[in-house]
SEMI-724961 format. One line per field, with one value per residue (C-alpha): residue number from 0; residue in three letters; x, y, z. Coordinates in pm, 1 decimal, decimal comma. Last residue first. Layout:
BEGIN
num = NUM  ...
residu = Ala  ...
X = X  ...
Y = Y  ...
Z = Z  ...
END
This chain:
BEGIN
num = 374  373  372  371  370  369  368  367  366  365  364  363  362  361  360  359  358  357  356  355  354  353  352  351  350  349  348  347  346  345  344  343  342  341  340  339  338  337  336  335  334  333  332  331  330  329  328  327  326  325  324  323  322  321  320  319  318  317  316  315  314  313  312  311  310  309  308  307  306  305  304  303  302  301  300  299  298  297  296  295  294  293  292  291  290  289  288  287  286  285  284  283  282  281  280  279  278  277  276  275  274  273  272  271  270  269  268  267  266  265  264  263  262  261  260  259  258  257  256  255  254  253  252  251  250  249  248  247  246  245  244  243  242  241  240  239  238  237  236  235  234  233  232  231  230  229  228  227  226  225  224  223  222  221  220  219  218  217  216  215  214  213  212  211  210  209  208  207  206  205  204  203  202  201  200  199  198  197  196  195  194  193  192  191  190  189  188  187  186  185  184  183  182  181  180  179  178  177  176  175  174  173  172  171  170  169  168  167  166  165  164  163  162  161  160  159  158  157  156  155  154  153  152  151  150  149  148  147  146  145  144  143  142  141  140  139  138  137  136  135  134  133  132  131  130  129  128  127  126  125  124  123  122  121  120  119  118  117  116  115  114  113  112  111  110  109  108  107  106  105  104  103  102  101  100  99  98  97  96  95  94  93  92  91  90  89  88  87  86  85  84  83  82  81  80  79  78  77  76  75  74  73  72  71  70  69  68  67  66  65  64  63  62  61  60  59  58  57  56  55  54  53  52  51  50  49  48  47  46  45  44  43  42  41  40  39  38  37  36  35  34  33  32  31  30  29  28  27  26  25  24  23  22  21  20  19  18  17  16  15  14  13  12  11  10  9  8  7  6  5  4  3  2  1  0
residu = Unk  Unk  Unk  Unk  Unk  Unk  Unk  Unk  Unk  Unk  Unk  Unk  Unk  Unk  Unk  Unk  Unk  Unk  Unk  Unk  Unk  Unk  Unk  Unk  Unk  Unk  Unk  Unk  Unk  Unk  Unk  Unk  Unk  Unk  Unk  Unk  Unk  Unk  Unk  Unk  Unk  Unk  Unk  Unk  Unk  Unk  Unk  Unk  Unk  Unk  Unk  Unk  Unk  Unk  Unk  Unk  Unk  Unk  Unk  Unk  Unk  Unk  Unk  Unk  Unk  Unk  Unk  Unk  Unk  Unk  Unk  Unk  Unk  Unk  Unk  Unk  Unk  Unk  Unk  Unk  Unk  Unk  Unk  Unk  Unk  Unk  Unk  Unk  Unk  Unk  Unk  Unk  Unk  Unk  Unk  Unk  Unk  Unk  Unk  Unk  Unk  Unk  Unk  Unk  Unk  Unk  Unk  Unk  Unk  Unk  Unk  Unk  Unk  Unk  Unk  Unk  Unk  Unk  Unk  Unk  Unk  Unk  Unk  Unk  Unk  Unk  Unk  Unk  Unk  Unk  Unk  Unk  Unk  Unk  Unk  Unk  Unk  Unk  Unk  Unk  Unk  Unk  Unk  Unk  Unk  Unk  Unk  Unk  Unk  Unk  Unk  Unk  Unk  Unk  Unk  Unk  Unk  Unk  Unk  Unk  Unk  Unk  Unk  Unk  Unk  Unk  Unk  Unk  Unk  Unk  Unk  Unk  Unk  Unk  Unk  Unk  Unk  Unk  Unk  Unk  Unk  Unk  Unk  Unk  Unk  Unk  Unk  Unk  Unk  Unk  Unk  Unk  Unk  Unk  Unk  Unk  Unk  Unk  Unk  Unk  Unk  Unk  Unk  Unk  Unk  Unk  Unk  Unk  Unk  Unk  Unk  Unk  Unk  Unk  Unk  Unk  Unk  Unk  Unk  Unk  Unk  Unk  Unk  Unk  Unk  Unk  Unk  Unk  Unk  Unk  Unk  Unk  Unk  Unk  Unk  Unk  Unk  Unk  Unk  Unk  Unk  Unk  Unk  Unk  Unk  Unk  Unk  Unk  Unk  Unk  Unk  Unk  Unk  Unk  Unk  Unk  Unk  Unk  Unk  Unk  Unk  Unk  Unk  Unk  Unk  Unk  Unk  Unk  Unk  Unk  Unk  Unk  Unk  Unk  Unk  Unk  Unk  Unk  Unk  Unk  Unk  Unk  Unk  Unk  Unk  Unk  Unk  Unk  Unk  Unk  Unk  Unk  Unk  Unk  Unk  Unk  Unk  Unk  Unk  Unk  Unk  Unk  Unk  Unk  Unk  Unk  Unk  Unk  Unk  Unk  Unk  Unk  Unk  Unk  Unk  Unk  Unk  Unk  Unk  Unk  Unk  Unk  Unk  Unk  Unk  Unk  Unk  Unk  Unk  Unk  Unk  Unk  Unk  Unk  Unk  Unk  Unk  Unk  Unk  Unk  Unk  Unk  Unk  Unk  Unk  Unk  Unk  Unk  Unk  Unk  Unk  Unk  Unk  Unk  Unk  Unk  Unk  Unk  Unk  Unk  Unk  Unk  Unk  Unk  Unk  Unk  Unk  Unk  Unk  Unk  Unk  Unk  Unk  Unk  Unk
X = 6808,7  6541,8  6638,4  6420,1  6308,4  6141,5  5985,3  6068,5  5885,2  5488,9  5643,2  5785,5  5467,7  5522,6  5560,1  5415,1  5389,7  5768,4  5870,7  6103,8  6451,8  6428,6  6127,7  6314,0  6634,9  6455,0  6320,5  6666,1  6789,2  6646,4  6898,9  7175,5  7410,6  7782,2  7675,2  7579,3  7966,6  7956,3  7919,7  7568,5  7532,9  7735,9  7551,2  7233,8  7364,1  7457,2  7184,6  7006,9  7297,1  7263,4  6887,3  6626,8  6334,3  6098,4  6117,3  5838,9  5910,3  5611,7  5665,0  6012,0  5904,1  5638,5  5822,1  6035,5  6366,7  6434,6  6818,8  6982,8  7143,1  7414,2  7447,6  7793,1  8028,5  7763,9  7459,5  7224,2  7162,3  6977,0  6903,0  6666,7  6500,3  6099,3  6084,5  6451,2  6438,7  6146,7  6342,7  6643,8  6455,2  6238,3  6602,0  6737,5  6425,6  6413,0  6756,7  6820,4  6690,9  6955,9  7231,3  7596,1  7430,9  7353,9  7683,4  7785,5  7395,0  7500,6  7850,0  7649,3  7409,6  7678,0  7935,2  7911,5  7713,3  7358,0  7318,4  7653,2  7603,9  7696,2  7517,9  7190,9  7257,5  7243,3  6945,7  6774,7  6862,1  6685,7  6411,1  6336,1  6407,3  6131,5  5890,4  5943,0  5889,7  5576,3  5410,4  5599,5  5362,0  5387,2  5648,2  5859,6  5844,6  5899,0  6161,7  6365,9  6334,6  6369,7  6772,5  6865,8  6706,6  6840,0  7194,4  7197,2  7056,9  7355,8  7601,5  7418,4  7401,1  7702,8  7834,5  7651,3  7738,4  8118,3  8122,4  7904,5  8185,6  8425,2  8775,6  8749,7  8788,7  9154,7  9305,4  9717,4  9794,7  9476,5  9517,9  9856,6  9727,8  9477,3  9690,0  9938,5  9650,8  9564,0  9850,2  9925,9  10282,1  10215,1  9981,2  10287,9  10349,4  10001,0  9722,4  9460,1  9105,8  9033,6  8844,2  8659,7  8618,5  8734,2  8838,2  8731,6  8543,6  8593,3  8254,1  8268,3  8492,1  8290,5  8360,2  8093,8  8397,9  8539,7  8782,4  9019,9  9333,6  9542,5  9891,4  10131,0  10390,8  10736,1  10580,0  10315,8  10071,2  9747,9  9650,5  9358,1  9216,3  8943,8  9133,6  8891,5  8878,4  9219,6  9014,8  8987,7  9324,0  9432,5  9319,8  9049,1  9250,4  9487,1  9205,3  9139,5  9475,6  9508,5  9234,6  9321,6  9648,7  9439,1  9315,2  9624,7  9783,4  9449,1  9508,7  9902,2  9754,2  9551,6  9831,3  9926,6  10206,5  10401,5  10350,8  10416,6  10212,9  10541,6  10877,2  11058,0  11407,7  11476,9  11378,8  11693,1  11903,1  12189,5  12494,6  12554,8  12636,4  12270,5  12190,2  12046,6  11815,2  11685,9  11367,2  11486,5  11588,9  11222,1  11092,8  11346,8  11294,5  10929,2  10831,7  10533,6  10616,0  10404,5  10270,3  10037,2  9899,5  9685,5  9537,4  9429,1  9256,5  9606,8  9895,0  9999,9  10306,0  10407,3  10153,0  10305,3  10122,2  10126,1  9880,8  9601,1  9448,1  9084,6  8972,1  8872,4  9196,6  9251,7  9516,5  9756,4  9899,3  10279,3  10360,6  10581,2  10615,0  10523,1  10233,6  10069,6  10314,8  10310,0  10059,8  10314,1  10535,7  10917,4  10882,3  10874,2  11041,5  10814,5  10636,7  10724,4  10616,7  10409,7  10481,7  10305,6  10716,4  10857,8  10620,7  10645,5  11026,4  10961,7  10710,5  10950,3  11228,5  10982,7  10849,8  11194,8  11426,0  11094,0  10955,4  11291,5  11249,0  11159,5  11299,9  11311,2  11017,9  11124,0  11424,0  11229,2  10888,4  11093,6  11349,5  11062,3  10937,3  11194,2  11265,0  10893,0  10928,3  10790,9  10559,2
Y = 10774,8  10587,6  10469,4  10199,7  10177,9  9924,7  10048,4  10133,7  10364,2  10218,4  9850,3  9899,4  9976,0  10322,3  10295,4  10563,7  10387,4  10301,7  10666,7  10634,7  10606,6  10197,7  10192,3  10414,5  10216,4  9899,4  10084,0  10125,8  9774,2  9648,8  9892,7  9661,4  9874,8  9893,7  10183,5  10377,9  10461,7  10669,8  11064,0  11069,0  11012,0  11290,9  11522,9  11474,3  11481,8  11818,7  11937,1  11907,9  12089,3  12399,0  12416,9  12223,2  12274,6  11978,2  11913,6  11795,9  11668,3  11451,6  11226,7  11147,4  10836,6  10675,1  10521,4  10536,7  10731,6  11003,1  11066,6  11384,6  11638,1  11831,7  12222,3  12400,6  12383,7  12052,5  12031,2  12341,3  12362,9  12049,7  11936,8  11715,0  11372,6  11352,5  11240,0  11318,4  11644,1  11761,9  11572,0  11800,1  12106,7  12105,1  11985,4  12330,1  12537,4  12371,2  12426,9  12745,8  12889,5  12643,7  12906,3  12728,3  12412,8  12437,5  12449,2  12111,1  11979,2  12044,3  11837,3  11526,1  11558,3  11530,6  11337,8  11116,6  11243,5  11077,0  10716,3  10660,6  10400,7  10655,3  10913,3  10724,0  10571,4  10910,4  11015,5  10712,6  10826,9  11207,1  11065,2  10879,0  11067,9  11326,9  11009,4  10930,9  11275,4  11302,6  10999,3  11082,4  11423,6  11654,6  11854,0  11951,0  11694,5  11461,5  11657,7  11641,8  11264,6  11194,9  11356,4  11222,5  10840,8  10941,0  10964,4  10655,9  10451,5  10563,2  10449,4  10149,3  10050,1  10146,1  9894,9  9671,7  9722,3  9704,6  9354,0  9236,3  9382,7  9118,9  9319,9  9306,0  8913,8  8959,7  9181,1  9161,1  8988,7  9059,3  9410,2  9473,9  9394,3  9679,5  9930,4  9852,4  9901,1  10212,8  10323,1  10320,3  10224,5  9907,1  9927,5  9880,6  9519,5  9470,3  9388,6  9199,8  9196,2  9589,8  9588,3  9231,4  9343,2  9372,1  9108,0  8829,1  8525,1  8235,3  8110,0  7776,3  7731,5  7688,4  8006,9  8283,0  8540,1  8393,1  8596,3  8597,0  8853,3  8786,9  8916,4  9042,1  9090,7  8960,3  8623,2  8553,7  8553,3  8404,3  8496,8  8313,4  8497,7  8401,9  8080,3  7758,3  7595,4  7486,4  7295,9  7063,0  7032,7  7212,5  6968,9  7253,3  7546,3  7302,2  7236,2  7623,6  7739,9  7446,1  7592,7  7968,0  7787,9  7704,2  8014,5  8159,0  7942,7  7990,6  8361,3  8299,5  8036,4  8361,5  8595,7  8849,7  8708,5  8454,9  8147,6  7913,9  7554,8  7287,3  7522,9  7725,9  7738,0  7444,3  7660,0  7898,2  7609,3  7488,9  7569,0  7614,1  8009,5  8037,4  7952,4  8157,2  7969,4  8286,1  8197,7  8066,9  8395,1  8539,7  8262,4  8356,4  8764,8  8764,8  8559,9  8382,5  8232,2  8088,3  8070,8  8011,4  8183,3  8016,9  8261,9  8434,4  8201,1  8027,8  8184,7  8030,6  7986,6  7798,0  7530,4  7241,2  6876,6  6531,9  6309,7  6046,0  5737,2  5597,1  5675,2  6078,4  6208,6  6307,1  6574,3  6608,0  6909,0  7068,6  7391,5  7540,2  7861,9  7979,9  8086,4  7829,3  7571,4  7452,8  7154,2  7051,9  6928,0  6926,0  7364,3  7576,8  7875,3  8220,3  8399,3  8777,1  9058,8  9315,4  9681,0  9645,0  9651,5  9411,2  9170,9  9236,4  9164,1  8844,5  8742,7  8809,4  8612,5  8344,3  8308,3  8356,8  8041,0  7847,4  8029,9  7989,9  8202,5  8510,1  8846,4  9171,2  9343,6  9287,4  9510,3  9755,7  9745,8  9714,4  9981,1  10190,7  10104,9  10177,1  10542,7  10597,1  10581,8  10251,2  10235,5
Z = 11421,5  11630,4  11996,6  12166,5  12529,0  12758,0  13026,9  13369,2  13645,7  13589,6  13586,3  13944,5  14098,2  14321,8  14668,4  14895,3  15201,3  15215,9  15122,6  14803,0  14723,2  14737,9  14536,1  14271,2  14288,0  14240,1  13920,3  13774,7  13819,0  13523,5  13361,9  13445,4  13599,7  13450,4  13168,1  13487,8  13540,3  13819,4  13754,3  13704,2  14076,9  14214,1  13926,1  14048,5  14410,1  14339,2  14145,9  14528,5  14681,0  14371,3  14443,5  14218,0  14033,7  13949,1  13569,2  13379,4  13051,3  13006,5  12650,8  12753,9  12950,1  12708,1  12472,7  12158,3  12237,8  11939,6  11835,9  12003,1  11803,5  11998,2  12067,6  12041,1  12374,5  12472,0  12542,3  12609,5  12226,5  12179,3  11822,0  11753,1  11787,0  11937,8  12319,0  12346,9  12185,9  12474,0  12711,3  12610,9  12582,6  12941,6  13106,8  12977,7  13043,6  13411,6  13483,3  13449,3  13814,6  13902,2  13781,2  13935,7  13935,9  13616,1  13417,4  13668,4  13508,5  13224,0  13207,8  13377,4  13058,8  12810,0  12928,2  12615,0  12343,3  12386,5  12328,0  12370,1  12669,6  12995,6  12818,7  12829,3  13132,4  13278,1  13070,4  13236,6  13563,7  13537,4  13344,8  13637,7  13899,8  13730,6  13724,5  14076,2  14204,1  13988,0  14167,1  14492,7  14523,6  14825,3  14607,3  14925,5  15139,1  14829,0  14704,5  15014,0  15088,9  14676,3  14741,0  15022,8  14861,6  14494,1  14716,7  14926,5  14562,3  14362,7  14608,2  14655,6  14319,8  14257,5  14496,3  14362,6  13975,7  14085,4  14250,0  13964,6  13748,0  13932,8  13942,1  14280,2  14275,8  14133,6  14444,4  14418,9  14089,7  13845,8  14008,7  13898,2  13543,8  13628,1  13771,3  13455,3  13165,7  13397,2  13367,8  13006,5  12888,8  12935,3  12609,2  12399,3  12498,0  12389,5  12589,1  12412,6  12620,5  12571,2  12276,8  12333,6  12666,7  13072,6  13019,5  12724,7  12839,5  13027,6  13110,7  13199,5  13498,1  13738,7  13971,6  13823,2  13809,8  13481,3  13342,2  13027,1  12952,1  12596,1  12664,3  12393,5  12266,7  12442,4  12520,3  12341,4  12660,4  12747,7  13095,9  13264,5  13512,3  13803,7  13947,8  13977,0  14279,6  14447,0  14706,4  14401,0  14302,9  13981,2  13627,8  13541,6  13552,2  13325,6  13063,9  13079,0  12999,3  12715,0  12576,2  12617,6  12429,3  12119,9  12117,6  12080,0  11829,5  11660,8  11627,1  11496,9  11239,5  11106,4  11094,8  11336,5  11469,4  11258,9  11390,0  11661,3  11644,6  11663,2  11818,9  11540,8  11716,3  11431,4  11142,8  11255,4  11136,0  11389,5  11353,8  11744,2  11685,9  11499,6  11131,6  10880,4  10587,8  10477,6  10532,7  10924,3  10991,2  10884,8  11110,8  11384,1  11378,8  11418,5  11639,6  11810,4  12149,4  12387,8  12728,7  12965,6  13246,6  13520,3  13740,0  14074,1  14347,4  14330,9  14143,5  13879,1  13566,2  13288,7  13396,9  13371,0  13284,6  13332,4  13212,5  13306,1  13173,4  13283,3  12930,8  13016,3  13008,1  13341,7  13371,1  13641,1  13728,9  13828,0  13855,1  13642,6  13770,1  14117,3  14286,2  14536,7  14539,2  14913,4  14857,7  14561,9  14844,0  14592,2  14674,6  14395,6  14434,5  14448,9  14174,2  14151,9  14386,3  14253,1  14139,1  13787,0  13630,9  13869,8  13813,8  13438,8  13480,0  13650,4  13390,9  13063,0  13289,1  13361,3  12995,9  12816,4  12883,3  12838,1  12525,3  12326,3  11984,8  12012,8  12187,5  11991,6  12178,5  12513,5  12533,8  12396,2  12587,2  12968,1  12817,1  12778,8  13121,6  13281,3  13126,0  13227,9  13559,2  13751,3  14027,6
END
């Protein structure tokens, strides 16, 4: 991993490049190799068999009237991605508006290759899209054993990288990674670790960046615990019906707070301040359910109090709460702790059957219904 000094100089010496994509796209991608921690493409070999991640690989597009064409890809790496590049500027299409020329003579305008533009503008977008397209049309023109690769990584070279995936392996669904706020990563944004752990990712481990991947095992980390803890409740309580229902609320508030729908963090952060009074817990969880049955303010969340919005349905309308000890709390807050905004919420009541004694099985429609949120 690199020190910060590196990757400053990484950001600055990059940002005031422009101008020739090919003599900068494989040093810009060598030096981002270096910078994530992963090893750069390798030489390409004259058996294209053998040219599994290198630059300019070489494809052959059908055309679709019998004809076909040949093709680079700027770089690959199979069952990983297909990046192409280009090269907006900024310093060569001001130079060329002054009418500067370079130590050859020629006219700045002439280092202005056919579709770059000036970032940030409209034309500069639709540069971009337009090579996601040719991205994709390449994916698709890759041998057929080759499948197609997860990522495609649009870059302007020196400013940016545009990150698409397609986990569902046909090809048709490239869309925005991880999200439409997170999809653009700027040469800035290197400075962020995570941004760098996850780029290094796309190299090193792409399918475990599948969110389906991530949902599942959730799913079964959630569902181990709810089943320790439902086992001890129901011996207790005698009385799965109500056990059910309390697990209920409990998950849906974690969703809740996982989505925005109450303060962020919220709910995990009071069940930490109960576990260290549990005898407190059933006035605080009471109040909450209570608010989230009818809107209001909630002084157990939060440093101050928070205002919850009402939930429409049936759910919040019982606040029961079944006291717990600080281990049972525990797995409460283990669970709340994952990212529930990553789980359908479908899959809610399958972890209810799951957690529950085999001949006591409550009907899945009776522990999930559909919810609204009113301001």
């Amino acid at each position: 991993m690199q020190n910060n000094n590196q990757i400053d100089s990484f950001i600055a010496d990059w940002a005031i490049t422009g101008g020739s994509e090919l003599a900068n796209t494989q040093s810009f991608v060598n030096g981002l190799c270096g910078l994530i921690g992963v090893a750069p493409p390798n030489g390409s070999q004259p058996d294209d068999t053998q040219n599994a991640y290198v630059f300019e690989r070489r494809v052959f597009q059908d055309n679709g009237d019998g004809t076909t064409s040949f093709g680079r890809l700027d770089a690959y790496k199979r069952d990983g991605f297909v990046l192409e590049a280009k090269q907006g500027t900024d310093a060569d299409r001001e130079a060329a508006k002054r009418g500067e020329a370079d130590f050859f003579g020629k006219p700045a305008s002439e280092k202005l290759k056919q579709g770059t533009a000036k970032r940030g503008t409209p034309s500069w977008a639709a540069a971009m899209l337009k090579a996601k397209g040719q991205a994709e049309r390449y994916a698709k023109a890759l041998p057929l054993e080759h499948g197609w690769p997860p990522f495609l990584l649009i870059t302007d070279v020196g400013h940016c990288i545009d990150v698409y995936a397609d986990f569902s392996g046909t090809g048709k669904q490239y869309t925005q990674f991880p999200d439409a706020a997170r999809f653009r990563i700027k040469l800035d944004d290197l400075r962020n670790e995570d941004v760098r752990t996850r780029l290094a990712t796309i190299w090193s481990d792409p399918l475990s960046l599948d969110p389906s991947k991530e949902a599942a095992k959730v799913t079964r980390e959630i569902a181990d615990r709810l089943a320790a803890l439902s086992k001890r409740l129901e011996t207790r309580e005698q009385n799965p019906t109500c056990v059910a229902d309390f697990l209920m609320r409990c998950l849906f508030t974690m969703f809740a707070e996982d989505v925005g729908l109450i303060p962020e963090g919220s709910f995990t952060a009071l069940l930490k301040k109960m576990q260290a009074r549990p005898e407190n817990l059933t006035p605080a969880l009471t109040d909450l359910w209570a608010k989230m049955d009818t809107g209001g303010f909630v002084g157990a969340l939060g440093d101050a109090g928070e205002t919850v919005r009402k939930f429409n349905g049936y759910l919040f309308k019982d606040q029961t709460v079944i006291p717990l000890d600080a281990d049972e709390i525990g797995l409460l807050i283990q669970s709340s702790e994952k990212k529930w905004n990553d789980v359908e919420p479908a899959i809610f009541g399958t972890l209810l059957e799951r957690a529950l004694d085999g001949k006591e099985r409550v009907p899945r429609q009776h522990l999930w219904h559909k919810f609204d949120v009113v301001s």
